[in-house]
C-alpha positions in Angstrom: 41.7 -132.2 -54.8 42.2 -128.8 -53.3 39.9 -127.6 -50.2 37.9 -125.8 -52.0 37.3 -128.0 -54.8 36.4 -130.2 -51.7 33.9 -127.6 -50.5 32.4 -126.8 -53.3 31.8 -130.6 -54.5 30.1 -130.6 -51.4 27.8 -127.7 -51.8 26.8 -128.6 -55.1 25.8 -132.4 -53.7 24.4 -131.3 -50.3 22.4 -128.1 -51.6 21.8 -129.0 -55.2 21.4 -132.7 -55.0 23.9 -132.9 -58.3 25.6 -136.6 -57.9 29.1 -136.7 -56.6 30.0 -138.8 -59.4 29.2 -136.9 -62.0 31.2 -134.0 -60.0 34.9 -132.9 -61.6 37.2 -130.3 -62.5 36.7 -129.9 -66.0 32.6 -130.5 -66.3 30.8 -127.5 -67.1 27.6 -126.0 -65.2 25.6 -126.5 -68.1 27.0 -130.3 -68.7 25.5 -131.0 -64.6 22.0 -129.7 -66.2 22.4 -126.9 -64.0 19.7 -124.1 -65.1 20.5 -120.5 -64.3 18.3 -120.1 -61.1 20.1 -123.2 -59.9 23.6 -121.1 -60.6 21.7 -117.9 -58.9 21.3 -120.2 -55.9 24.6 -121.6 -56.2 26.9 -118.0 -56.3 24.6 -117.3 -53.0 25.6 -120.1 -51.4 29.3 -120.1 -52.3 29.4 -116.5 -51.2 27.6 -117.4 -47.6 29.5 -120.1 -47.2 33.2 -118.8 -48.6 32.8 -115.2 -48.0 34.0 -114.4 -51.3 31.5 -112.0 -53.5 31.1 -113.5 -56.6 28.3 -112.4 -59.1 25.4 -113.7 -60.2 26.3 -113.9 -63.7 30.1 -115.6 -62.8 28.6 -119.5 -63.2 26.5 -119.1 -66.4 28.0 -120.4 -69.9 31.1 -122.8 -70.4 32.2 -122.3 -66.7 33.7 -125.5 -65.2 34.4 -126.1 -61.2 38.0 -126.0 -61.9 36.8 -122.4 -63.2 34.9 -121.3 -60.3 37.6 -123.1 -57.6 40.2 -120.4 -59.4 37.4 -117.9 -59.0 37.2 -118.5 -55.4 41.3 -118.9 -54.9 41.9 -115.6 -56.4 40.0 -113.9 -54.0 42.7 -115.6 -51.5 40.2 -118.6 -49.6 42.0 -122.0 -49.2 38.9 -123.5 -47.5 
């Protein structure tokens, strides 16, 4: 598991209160009954704690956390 994919498992479980169980790569948003003020919340809190400047529209659909680790690799943070 990369750093950020560390990280952001974190955030998701320390700021949402999703389970870490239920918490890998290739589950969706929408599969961790997610609803889109939770993934409003979420990009906030990834961008504060990341500094990356993702927007507010980046987590909604099909996205995974394998997606949104990419996401936040692109944009050159290694956590």
């Amino acid at each position: 598991m990369s750093a950020v994919q560390e990280k952001l498992t974190g955030l998701l479980v320390s700021e949402l209160g999703v389970p870490a169980a239920k918490i890998e790569p290739g589950i969706s948003y929408k599969d961790l009954a997610l609803d889109s003020l939770a993934l409003i919340e979420l990009t906030m809190i990834i961008n504060r704690e990341l500094g990356v400047d993702l927007t507010d529209d980046i987590l909604q659909g099909e996205t995974t956390v394998a997606d949104t680790v990419e996401l936040i690799e692109a944009q050159g943070v290694r956590a």
